[in-house]
Every structure is written in structure tokens, then in C-alpha cells.
N, C-alpha and C positions, 0 to 999 in steps of 0.2 A: 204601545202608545208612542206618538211622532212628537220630536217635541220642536219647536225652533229655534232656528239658529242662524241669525239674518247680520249683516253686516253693509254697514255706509260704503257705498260704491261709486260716489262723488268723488272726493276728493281724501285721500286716505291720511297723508299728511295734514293737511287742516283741522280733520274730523278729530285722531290721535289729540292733537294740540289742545284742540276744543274741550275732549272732557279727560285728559290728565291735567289743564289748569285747573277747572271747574272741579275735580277732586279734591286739589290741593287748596284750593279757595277754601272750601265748604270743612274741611280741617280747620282751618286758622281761625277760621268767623265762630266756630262753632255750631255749626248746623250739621243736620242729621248726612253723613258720610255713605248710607248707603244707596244703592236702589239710585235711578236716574227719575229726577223730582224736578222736571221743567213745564209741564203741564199747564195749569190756569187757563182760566176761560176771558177775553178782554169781549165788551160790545158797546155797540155805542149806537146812537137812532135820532133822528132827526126828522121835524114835519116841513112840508114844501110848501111853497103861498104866503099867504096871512097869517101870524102869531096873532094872539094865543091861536095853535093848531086845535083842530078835531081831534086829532089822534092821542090816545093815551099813552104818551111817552111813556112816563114811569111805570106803566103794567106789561107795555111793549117790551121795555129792557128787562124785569123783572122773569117774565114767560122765556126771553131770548137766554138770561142767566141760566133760569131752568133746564133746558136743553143742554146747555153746557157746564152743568152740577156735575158730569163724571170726571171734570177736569181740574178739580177742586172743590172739597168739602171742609174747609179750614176757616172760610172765612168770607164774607160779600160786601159789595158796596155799591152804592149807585150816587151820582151826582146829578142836579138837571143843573138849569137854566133857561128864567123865564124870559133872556133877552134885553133885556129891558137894564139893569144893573151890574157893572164889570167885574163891581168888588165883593157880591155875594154872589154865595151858591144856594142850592137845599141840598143834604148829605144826609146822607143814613147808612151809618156801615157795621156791625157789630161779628162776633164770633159766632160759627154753627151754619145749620143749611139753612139756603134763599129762603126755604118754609117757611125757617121760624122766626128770621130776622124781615120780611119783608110783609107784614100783616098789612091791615086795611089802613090803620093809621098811620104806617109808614108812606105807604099811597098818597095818602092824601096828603103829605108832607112835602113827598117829591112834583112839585109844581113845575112845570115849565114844556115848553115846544123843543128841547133839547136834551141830551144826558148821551153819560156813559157809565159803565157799569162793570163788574169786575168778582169773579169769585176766583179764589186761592188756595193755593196747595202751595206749600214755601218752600223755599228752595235757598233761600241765603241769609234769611236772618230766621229769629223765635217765633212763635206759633203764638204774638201777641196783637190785643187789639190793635196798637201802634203801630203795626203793621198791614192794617189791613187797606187793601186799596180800595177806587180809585184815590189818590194823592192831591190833595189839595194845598198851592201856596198861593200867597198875596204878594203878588208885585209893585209894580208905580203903574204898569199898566193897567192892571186887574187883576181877578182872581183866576187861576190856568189849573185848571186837573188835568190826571195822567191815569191813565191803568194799562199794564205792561203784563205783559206774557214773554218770559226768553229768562236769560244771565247771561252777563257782560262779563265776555271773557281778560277783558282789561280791565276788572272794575278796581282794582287797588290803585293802578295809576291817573285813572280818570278821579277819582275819590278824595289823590293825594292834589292834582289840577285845581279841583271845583276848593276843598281846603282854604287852599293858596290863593284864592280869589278873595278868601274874607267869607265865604260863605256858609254856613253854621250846618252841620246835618245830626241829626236826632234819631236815627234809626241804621240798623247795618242793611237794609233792602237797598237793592240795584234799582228799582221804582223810584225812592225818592232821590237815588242820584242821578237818574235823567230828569223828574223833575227840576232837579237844582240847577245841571245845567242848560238846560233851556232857558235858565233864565239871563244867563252870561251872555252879554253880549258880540254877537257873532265878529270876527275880524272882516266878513264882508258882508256890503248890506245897507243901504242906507236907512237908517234911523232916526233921522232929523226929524221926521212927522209921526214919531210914534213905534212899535218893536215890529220889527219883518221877521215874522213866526217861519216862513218858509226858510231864510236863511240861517236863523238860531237851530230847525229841526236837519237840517243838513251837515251845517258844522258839530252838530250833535254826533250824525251818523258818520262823520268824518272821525271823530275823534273816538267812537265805537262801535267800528263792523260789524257786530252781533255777540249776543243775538236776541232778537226781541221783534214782539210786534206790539203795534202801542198805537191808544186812541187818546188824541191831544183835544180837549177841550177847553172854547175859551166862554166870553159870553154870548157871541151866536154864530158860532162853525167850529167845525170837529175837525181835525187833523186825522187818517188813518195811516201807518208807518209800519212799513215793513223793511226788515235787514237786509241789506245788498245782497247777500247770499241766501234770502229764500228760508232760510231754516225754521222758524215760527210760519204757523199759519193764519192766515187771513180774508176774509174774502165780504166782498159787497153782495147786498141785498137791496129790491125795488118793491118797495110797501105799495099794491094796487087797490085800488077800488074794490069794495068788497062784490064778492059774485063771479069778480071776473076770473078766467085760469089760470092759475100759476105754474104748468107744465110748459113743457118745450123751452125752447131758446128764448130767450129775454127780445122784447121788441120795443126798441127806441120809441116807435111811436106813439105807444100807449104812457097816458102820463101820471108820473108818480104822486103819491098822496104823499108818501116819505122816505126817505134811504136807511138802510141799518148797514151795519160795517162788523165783524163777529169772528170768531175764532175759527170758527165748522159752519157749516149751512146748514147743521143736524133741524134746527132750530125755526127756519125759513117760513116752513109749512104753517103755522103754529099762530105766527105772526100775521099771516096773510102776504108774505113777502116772496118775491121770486130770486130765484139764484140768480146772479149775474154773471161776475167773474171772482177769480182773485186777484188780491192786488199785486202784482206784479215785485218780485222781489226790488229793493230800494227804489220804490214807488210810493212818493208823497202825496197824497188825495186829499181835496180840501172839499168838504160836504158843509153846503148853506142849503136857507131856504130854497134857492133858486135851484139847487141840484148838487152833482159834484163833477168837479174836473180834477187833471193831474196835473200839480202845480211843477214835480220835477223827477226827474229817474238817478238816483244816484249808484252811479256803476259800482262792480265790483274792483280791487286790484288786479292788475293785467295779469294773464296766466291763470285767473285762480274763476271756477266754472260754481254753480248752482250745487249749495249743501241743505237740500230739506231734510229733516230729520225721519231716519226710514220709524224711528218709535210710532209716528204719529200711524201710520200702517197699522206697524206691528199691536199697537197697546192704546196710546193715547186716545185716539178721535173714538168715536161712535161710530157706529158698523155703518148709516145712511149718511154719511158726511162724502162729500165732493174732495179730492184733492188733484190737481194734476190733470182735472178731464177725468178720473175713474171714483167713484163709487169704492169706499173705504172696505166694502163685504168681501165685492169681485177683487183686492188685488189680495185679501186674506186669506181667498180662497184658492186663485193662482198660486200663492205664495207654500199652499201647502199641496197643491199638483205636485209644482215643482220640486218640492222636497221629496216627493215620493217619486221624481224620474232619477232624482240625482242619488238619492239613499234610503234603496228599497231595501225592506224586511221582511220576516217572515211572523206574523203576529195573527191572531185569534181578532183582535178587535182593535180599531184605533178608536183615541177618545180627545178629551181635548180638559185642560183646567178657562172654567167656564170664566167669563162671557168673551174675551177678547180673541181667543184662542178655535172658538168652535169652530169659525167659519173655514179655515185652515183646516182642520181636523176635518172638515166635512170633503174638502178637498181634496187630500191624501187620501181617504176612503173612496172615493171615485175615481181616483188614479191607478189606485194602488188594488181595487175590487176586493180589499178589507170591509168587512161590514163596520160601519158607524155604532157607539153603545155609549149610554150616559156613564160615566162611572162616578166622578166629583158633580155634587147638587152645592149651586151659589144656596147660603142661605141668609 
């Protein structure tokens, strides 16, 4: 049996950095110390046109969570907004899978041409309601949700900042200390007619390089946010007309009913939505009715190159998910070619501990002209 054994080939000093602080966090805070737990699923969907949309936001995000259940089973939420009001939302978040927290009455609760949504696997604080995202505060402005996917490798010092401001925090999640600081007023930016969300979410990602992808909602446009460095995944979706194809390359000219913004594209199909792109590492994207653009890119430190995290490969995503330009199957399958040109053996049969691992195991077995055998059955 082949097993793996894959290693971050970005940036090796950064990578080191990243998860012996993230060790040593997850010690102090009291969270579970083992196993790499950065997973969660973040989405978020929006209708084009005339509010109230045709489209069923809240069933769209709900189907979209579903697809991305393998990336957390801990905990869900979804927030809309029916545009209309800054200072409320509709929320429904509770413990357990999408199934059983998101019934017909929840449905029907989550009102609005707008939402984001969020299921959870924890990674820095307790395996409590209070925790569960997306994050909802009340400002002067209005009401601003968050649902985050990553851990802030400086969250002790950002934590001790946001403190220091006067600002109260109620839970040990890196969730609600981006939400808190979003709310601080950016050093540049002008505010005189109201808060410049583009510059509050920049000075954000100034003050924590990663890692995190995050869908910023207010009362009508979504922020999607990715880390300068790439390491969380993210990518855009074009909700078409139904009937029409959702194969091939995305074409501008066909016009959208709605946008989704998501973790994986596992999901896309599902929705009626077609894969577009990802968002580009530290790439701020601001999705209204009217469509989405990119409000701003914010660079990495000089010297320092693109760290996606090789897990999502290896374990996290789902085998039909997009990253890179490759199909999450093809690079599990590459991945275990190559382990059988680099360290061949002499074995009866290769196998694989199912589900994330087969595609790999199917690979070394065509490499390698070991025959393939089930041995471990998922039950």
C-alpha cells in the first residue's frame, strides 16, 4: 500500500512559520492540538436586476453549503438581506449538518435578494453555538456579516490592537476578530459621507496577511476576499438562465441572473451556475445587483511568492472542484504517478484509505502496473 507524503513547495520558511505558530496558538486558546483543522466551507449569492430577485437566494446558498458539507460538519449559517433595511438581517445558524438545521421553515425565514452562508469545522476556539458563523455586528452604519474560512497567523496581536481600541470581543474565533476589525476605522480613506468598506477591508488585510477567505456582507453587496498569498480557496460563479449550458469557458456576453462567490466550484453545477475564475490572491471583489468588479489587489511582501495550501489537493476539496486550472481528481491522481516513479516497490496490490486518497492510489497502480484492491470500505 502507497501512502503520502507531499510537502509545501511555495515558500518553505513562511509555510514552517505558518503552522508552528498556528500550533502553538491552538495550545494556548485551548483548541483541539491535533490533525490540520483549517477546512470550512464560506458562500455567498446574490440576484442581478430588480429586488425582490426571482431567484431563491436562501435555497441557492443552502444547495451551495451542501456541496461544501465535506468541509465542515460542526456547524452552519446563513444570513440574507432583503436590501431594503441596514440595521437588520434574517439569520438562522444552529449546531449539526445543513440537513437538519436548514428545514422549510428556515427557508422561509431567510428572506432577501442577497446572503452568505457558512458551514464549520473549528479550528480556534469551542465546538459552540456562539461560534458559529456567518458573524453578525451592528454598527452606526448598519448591520455587516462575515463568514471566514483560514486562521490568523497573528491573531494574538491583532486581538491585543482591536482590545485597545475599546472594542469588546465575546468569543476566542479569528471570525469575529475580523469582524471587529472591520469595523475600526481605516487610517486612510475618506469617511466624511459614510464607511469606505474597500479601505476598512484592505487595512484589514494589511494588518493580517493570512490566512483567510472571507465573504463581507452589508445591506446590498458582498465583499469576496482573499489572502495575499493565495492559501484559502475561493472562486466566482455566473447563475444563468435556466436551459442554458454551463460547460466550457464562461462567456461575458451571456447575461447573468445572479453571481455566487464559494469555497470549491464542487457546488456550481447544482445551482445552475458556471465556473468563472478564482479570485485572485489579495483580490477584493465587490458583487451588486448590477454585477461584480475588482475594487482592489493587495500585493504580497516583496520577496515572498504564492502559498496555496497543497492539503486542499491532498484532503480538503472534493475530487470535482477547480483549483489552479486542474480538476482536484487529475492532480490526486498525478500526485500518486509520481510517487510511484519517485518510490517504487514491490507490493501484491495497492490500495488507498478511502475517499480522499483513492484517486492517488488509482494512479500509482497505473504507474506502478500493481493491480488496484479495495481493502478499507468508508462506512
Amino acid at each position: 500500500m502507497a501512502s503520502e507524503n507531499c510537502s509545501h513547495g511555495s515558500d518553505d520558511e513562511t509555510c514552517c512559520e505558518m503552522q508552528n505558530f498556528a500550533i502553538e496558538k491552538r495550545k494556548n486558546r485551548g483548541a483541539v492540538t491535533s490533525g490540520l483543522t483549517h477546512e470550512c466551507g464560506v458562500f455567498g449569492a446574490i440576484g442581478c436586476g430588480e429586488w425582490p430577485t426571482t431567484l431563491e437566494i436562501s435555497q441557492i446558498i443552502c444547495w451551495g453549503l451542501v456541496a461544501l458539507q465535506h468541509r465542515g460538519q460542526e456547524s452552519a449559517g446563513i444570513v440574507t438581506s432583503e436590501g431594503k433595511c441596514s440595521k437588520y438581517f434574517n439569520i438562522v445558524k444552529g449546531m449539526g449538518l445543513i440537513s437538519n438545521i436548514f428545514n422549510d421553515q428556515a427557508i422561509r425565514k431567510l428572506k432577501g435578494s442577497i446572503g452568505i452562508g457558512h458551514t464549520r469545522y473549528s479550528t480556534s476556539a469551542a465546538s459552540e453555538e456562539v461560534n458559529c458563523q456567518p458573524f453578525v455586528v451592528h454598527t452606526q452604519h448598519g448591520a455587516l456579516a462575515v463568514a471566514h474560512n483560514g486562521e490568523l497567523v497573528n491573531c494574538d496581536s491583532l486581538r491585543k490592537m482591536v482590545l485597545g481600541r475599546g472594542v469588546g470581543l465575546s468569543t476566542h474565533s479569528d471570525s469575529e476578530l475580523i469582524t471587529q476589525a472591520l469595523c475600526l476605522n481605516p487610517p486612510e480613506g475618506d469617511e466624511l459621507n459614510g464607511p469606505d468598506w474597500p479601505a476598512r477591508i484592505k487595512h484589514l488585510m494589511q494588518l493580517a496577511p493570512l490566512s483567510y477567505s472571507l465573504v463581507i456582507m452589508l445591506k446590498n453587496k458582498i465583499y469576496a476576499v482573499r489572502d495575499p498569498y493565495g492559501n484559502r480557496p475561493l472562486c466566482l460563479g455566473k447563475i444563468l438562465p435556466q436551459n442554458e449550458p454551463l460547460d466550457g469557458d464562461c462567456d461575458d456576453s451571456r447575461e447573468a441572473e445572479g453571481w455566487v462567490v464559494s469555497s470549491e466550484s464542487c457546488g456550481f453545477l447544482s445551482i445552475g451556475a458556471q465556473y468563472v475564475r478564482e479570485v485572485f490572491p489579495g483580490e477584493i471583489i465587490e458583487m451588486t445587483r448590477h454585477g461584480i468588479r475588482t475594487i482592489d489587489i493587495v500585493e504580497r511582501p516583496e520577496n515572498k511568492i504564492q502559498a496555496f495550501c497543497i492539503f486542499e489537493y491532498v484532503y480538503f476539496a472534493r475530487a470535482d472542484s477547480i483549483f489552479e486550472g486542474q480538476m482536484v481528481y487529475a492532480v490526486r491522481m498525478q500526485c500518486g504517478r509520481q510517487l510511484a516513479i519517485e518510490h517504487p516497490v514491490e507490493a501484491d496490490i495497492v490500495s488507498s484509505v478511502p475517499e480522499s486518497g483513492t484517486a492517488a492510489a488509482h494512479g500509482f497502480s497505473r504507474q506502478s502496473g500493481i493491480s488496484f484492491s479495495e481493502v478499507l470500505c468508508k462506512n
